[in-house]
N, CA, C and O atoms as a GROMACS GRO file, in nm:
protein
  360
    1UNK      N    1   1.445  -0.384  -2.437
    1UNK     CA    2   1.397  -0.267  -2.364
    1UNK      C    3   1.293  -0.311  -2.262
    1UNK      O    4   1.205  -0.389  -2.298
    2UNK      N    5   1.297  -0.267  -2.142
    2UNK     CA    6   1.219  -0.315  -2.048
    2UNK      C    7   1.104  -0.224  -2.041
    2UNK      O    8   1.111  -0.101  -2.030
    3UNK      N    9   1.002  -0.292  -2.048
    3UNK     CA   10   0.825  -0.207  -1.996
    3UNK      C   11   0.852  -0.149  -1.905
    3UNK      O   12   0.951  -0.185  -1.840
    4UNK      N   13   0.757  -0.013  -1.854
    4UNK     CA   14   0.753   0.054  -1.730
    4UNK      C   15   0.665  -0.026  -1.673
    4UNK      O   16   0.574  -0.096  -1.719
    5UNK      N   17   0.713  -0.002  -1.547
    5UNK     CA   18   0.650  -0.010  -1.451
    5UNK      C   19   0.464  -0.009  -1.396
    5UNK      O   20   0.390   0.084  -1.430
    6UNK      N   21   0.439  -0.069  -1.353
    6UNK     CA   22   0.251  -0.006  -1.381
    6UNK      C   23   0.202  -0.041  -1.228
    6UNK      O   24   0.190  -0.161  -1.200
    7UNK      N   25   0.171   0.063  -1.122
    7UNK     CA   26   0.106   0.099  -1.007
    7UNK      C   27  -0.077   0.053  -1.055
    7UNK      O   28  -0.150   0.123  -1.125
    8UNK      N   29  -0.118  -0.095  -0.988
    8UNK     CA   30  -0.257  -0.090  -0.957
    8UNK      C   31  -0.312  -0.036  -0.816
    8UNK      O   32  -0.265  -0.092  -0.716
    9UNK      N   33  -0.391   0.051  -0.800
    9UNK     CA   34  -0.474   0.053  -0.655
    9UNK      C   35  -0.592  -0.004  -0.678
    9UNK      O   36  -0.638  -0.026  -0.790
   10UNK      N   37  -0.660  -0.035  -0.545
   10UNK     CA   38  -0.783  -0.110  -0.490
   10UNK      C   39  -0.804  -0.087  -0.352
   10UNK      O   40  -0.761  -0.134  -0.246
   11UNK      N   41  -0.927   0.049  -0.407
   11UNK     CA   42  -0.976   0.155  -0.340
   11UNK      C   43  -1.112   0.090  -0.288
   11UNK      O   44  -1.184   0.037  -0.373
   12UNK      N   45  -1.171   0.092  -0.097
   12UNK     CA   46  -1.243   0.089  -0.061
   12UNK      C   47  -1.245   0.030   0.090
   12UNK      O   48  -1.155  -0.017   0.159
   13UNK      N   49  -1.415   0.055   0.116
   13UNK     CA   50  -1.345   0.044   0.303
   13UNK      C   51  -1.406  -0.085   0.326
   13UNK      O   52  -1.481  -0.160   0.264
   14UNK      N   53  -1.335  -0.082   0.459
   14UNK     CA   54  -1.306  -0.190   0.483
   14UNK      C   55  -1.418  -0.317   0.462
   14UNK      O   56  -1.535  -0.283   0.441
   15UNK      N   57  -1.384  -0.461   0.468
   15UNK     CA   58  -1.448  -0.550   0.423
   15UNK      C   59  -1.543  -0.561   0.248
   15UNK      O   60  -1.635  -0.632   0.206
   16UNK      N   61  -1.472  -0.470   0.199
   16UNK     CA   62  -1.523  -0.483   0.071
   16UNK      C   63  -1.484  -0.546  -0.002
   16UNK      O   64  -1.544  -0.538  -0.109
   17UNK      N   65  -1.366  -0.648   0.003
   17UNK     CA   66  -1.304  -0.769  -0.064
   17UNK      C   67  -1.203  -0.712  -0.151
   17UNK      O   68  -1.186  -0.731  -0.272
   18UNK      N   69  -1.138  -0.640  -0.068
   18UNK     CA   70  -0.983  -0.545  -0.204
   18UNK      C   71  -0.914  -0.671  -0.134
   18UNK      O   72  -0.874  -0.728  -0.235
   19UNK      N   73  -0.891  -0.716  -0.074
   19UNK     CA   74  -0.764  -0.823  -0.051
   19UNK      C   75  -0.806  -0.949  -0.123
   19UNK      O   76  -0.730  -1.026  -0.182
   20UNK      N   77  -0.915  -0.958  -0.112
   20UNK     CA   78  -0.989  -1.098  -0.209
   20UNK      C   79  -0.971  -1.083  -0.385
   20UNK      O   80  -0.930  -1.170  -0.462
   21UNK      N   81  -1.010  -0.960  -0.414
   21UNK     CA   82  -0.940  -0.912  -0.609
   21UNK      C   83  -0.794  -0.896  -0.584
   21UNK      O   84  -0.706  -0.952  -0.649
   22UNK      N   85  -0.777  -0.818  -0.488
   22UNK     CA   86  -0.577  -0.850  -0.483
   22UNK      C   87  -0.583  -0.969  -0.559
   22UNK      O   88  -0.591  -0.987  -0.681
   23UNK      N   89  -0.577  -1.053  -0.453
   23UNK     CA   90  -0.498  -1.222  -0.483
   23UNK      C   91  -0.547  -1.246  -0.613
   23UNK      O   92  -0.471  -1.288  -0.701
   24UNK      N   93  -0.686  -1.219  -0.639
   24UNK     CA   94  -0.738  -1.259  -0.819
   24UNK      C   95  -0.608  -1.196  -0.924
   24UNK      O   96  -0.520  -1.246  -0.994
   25UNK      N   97  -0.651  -1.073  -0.891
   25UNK     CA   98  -0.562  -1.009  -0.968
   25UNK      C   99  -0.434  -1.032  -0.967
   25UNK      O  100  -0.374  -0.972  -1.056
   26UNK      N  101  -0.343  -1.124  -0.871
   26UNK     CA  102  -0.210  -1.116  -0.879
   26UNK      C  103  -0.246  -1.256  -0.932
   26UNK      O  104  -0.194  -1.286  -1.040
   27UNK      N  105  -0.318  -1.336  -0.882
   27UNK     CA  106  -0.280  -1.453  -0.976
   27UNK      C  107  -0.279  -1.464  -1.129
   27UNK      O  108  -0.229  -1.552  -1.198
   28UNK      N  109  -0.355  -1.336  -1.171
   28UNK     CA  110  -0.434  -1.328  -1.308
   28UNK      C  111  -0.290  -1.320  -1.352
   28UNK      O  112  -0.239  -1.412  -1.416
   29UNK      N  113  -0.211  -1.188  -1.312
   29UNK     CA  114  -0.104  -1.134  -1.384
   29UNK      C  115   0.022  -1.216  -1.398
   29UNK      O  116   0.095  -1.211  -1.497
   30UNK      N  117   0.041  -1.289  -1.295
   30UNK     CA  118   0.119  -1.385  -1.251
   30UNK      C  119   0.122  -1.508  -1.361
   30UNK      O  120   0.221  -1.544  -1.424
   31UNK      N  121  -0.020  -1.568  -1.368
   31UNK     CA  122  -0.033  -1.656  -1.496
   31UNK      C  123   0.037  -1.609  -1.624
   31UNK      O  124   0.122  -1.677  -1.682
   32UNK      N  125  -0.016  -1.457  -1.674
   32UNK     CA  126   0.050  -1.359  -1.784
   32UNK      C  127   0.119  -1.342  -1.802
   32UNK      O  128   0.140  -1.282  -1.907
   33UNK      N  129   0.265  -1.395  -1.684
   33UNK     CA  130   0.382  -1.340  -1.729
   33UNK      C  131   0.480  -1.209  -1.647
   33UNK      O  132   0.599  -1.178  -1.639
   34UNK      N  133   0.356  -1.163  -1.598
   34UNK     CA  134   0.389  -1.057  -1.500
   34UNK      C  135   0.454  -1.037  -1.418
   34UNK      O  136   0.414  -1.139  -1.364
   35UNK      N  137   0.518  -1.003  -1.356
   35UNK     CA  138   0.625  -0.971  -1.180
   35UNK      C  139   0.546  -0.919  -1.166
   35UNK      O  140   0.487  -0.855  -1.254
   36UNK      N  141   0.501  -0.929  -1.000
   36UNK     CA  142   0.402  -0.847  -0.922
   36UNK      C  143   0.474  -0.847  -0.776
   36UNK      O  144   0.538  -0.938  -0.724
   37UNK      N  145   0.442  -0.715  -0.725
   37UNK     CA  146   0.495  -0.680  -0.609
   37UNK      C  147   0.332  -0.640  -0.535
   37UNK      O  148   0.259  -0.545  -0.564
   38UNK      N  149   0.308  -0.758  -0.421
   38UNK     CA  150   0.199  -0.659  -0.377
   38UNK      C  151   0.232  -0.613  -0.241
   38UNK      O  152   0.306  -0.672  -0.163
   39UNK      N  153   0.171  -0.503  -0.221
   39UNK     CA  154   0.219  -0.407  -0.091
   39UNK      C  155   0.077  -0.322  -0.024
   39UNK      O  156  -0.033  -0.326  -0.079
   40UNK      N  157   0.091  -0.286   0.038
   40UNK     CA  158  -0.052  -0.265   0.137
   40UNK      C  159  -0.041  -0.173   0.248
   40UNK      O  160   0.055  -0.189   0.323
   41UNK      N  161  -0.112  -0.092   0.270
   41UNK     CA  162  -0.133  -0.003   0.371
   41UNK      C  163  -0.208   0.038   0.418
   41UNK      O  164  -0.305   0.058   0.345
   42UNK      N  165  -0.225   0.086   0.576
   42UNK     CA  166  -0.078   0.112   0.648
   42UNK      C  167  -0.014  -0.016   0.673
   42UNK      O  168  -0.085  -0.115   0.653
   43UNK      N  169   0.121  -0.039   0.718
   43UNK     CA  170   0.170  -0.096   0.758
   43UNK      C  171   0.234  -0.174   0.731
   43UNK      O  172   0.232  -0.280   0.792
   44UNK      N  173   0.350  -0.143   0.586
   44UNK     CA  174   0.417  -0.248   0.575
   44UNK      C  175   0.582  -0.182   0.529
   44UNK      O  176   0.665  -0.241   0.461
   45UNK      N  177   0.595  -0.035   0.594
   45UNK     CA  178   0.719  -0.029   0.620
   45UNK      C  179   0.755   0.048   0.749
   45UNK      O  180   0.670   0.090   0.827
   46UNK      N  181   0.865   0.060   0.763
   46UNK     CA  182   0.896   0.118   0.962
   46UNK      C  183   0.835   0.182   1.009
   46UNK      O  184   0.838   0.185   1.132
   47UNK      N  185   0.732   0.285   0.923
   47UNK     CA  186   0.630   0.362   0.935
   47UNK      C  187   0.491   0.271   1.034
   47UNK      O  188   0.407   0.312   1.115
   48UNK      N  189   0.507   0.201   1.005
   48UNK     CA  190   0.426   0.071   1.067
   48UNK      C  191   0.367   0.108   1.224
   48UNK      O  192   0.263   0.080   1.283
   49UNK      N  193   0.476   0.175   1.254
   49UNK     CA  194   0.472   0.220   1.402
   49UNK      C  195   0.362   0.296   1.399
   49UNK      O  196   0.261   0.254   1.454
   50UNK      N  197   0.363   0.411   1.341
   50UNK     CA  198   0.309   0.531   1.300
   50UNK      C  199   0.202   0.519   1.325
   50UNK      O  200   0.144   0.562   1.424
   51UNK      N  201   0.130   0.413   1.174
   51UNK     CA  202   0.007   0.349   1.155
   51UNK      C  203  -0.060   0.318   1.273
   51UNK      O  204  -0.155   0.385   1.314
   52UNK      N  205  -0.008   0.202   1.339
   52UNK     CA  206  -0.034   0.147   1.451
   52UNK      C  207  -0.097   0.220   1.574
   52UNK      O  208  -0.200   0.207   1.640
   53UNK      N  209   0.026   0.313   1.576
   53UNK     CA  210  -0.052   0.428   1.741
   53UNK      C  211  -0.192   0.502   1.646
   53UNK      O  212  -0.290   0.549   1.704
   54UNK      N  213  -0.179   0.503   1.497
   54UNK     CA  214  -0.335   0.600   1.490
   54UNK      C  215  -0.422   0.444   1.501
   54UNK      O  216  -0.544   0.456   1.512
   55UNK      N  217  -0.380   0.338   1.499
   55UNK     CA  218  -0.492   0.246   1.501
   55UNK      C  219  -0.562   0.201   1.615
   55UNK      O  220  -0.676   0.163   1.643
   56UNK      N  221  -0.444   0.219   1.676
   56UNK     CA  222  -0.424   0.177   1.846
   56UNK      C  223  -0.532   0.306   1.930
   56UNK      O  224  -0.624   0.282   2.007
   57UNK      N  225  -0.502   0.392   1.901
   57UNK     CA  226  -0.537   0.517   1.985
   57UNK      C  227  -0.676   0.597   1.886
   57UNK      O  228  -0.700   0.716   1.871
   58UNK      N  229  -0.724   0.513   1.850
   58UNK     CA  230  -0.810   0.573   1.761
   58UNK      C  231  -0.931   0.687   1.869
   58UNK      O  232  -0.975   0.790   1.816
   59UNK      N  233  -0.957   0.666   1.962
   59UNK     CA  234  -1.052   0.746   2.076
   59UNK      C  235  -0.970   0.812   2.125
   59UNK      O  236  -1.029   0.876   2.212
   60UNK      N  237  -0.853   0.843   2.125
   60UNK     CA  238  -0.727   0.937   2.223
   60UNK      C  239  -0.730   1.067   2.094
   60UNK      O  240  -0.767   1.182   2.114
   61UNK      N  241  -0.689   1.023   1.987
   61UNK     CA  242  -0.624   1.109   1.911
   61UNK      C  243  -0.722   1.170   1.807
   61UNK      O  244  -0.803   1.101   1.745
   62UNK      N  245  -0.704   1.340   1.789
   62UNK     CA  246  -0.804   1.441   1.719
   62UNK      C  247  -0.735   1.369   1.613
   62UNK      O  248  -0.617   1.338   1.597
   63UNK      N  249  -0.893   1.343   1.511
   63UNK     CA  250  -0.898   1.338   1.375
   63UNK      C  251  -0.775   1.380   1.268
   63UNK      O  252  -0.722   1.300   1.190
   64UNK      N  253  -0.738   1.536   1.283
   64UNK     CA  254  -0.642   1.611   1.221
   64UNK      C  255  -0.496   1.502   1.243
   64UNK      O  256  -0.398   1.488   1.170
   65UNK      N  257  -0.519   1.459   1.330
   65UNK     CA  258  -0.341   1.393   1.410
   65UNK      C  259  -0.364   1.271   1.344
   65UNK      O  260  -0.281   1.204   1.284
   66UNK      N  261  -0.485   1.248   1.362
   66UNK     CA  262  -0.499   1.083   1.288
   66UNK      C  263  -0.462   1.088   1.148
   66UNK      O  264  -0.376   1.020   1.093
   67UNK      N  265  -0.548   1.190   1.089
   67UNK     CA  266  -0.517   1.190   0.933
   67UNK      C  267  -0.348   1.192   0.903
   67UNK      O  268  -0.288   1.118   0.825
   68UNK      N  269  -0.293   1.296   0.986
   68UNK     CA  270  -0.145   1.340   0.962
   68UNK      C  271  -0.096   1.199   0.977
   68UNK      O  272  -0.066   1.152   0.867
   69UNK      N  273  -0.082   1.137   1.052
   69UNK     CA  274  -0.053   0.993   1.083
   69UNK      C  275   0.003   0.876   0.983
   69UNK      O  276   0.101   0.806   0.958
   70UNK      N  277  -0.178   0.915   0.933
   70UNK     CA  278  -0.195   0.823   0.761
   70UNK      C  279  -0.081   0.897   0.649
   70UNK      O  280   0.007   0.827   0.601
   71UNK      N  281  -0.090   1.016   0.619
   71UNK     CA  282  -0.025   1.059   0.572
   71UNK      C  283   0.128   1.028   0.568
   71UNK      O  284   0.185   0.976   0.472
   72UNK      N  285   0.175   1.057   0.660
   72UNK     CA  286   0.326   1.031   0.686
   72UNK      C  287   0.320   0.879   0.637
   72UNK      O  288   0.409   0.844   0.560
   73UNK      N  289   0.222   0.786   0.674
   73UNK     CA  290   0.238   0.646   0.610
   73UNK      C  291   0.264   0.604   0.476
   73UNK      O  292   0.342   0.525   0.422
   74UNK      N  293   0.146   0.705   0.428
   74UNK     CA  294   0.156   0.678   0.262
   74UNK      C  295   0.306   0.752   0.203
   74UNK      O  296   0.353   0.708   0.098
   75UNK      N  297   0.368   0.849   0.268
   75UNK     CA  298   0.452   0.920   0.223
   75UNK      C  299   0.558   0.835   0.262
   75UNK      O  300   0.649   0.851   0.180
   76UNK      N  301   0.595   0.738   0.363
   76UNK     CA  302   0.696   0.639   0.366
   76UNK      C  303   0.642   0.546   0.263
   76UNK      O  304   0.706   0.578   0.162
   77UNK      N  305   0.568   0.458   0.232
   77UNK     CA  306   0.528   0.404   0.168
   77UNK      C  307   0.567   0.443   0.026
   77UNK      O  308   0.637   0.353  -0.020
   78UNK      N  309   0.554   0.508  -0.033
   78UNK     CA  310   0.557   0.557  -0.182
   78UNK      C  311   0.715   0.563  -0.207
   78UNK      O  312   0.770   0.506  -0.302
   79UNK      N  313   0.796   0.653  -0.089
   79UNK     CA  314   0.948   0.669  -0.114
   79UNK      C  315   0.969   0.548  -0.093
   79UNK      O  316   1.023   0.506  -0.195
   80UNK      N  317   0.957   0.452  -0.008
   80UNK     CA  318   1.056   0.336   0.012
   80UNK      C  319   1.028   0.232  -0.055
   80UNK      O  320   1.119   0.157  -0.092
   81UNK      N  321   0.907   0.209  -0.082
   81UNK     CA  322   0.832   0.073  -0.145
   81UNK      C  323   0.786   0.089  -0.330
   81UNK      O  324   0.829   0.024  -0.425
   82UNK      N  325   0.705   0.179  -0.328
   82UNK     CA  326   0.627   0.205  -0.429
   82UNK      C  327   0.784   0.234  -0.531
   82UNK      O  328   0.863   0.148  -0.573
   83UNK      N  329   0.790   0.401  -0.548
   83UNK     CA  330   0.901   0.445  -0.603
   83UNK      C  331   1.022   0.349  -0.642
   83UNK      O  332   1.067   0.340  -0.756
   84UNK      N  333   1.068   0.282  -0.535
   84UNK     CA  334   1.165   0.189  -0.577
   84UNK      C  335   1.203   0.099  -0.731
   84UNK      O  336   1.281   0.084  -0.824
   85UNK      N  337   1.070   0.057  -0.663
   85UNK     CA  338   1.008  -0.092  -0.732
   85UNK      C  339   0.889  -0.039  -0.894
   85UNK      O  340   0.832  -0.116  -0.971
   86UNK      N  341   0.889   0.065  -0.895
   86UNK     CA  342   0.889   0.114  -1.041
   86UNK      C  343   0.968   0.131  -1.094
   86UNK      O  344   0.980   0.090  -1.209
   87UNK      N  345   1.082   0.222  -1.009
   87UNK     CA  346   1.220   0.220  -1.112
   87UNK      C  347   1.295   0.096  -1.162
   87UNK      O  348   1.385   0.094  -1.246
   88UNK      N  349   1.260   0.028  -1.117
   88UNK     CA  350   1.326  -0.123  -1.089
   88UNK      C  351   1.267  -0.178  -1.218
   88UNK      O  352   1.343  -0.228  -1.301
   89UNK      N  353   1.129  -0.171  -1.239
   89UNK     CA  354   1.060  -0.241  -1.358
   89UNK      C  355   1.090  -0.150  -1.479
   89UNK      O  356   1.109  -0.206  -1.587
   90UNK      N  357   1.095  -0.015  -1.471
   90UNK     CA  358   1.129   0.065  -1.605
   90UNK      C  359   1.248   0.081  -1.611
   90UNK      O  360   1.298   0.141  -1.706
   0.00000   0.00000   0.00000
């Protein structure tokens, strides 16, 4: 019987070293035995675009448009990446 699946986040802004515990943490799990999928956002599915013009245009575009932006990111993100790759492990 296969384990479910298990979603870590690593929440905080920027330069606070979430990409630096990433790698700890994937190596940790990795040693353990673990499959690890790491994934990151914005920007790491076609949505990418998306991301980009709110990153790109950050002085052009009202707040509200920016947020919507992010949004639509995380919402590609979760269906294409995230979602998948849980079902996959459970």
């Amino acid at each position: 019987m296969n384990q479910p699946g298990m979603l870590i986040t690593l929440e905080g802004p920027d330069g606070s070293g979430k990409s630096t515990q990433a790698l700890l943490l994937i190596r940790f799990l990795k040693k353990a035995g673990f499959k690890v999928l790491h994934t990151r956002e914005p920007g790491v599915t076609r949505s990418r675009k998306v991301s980009a013009a709110a990153l790109v245009s950050q002085n052009q575009i009202v707040p509200e448009a920016e947020l919507f932006l992010y949004w639509a990111s995380r919402a590609q993100h979760v269906q294409q990446i995230i979602k998948p790759a849980l079902q996959r492990a459970g």
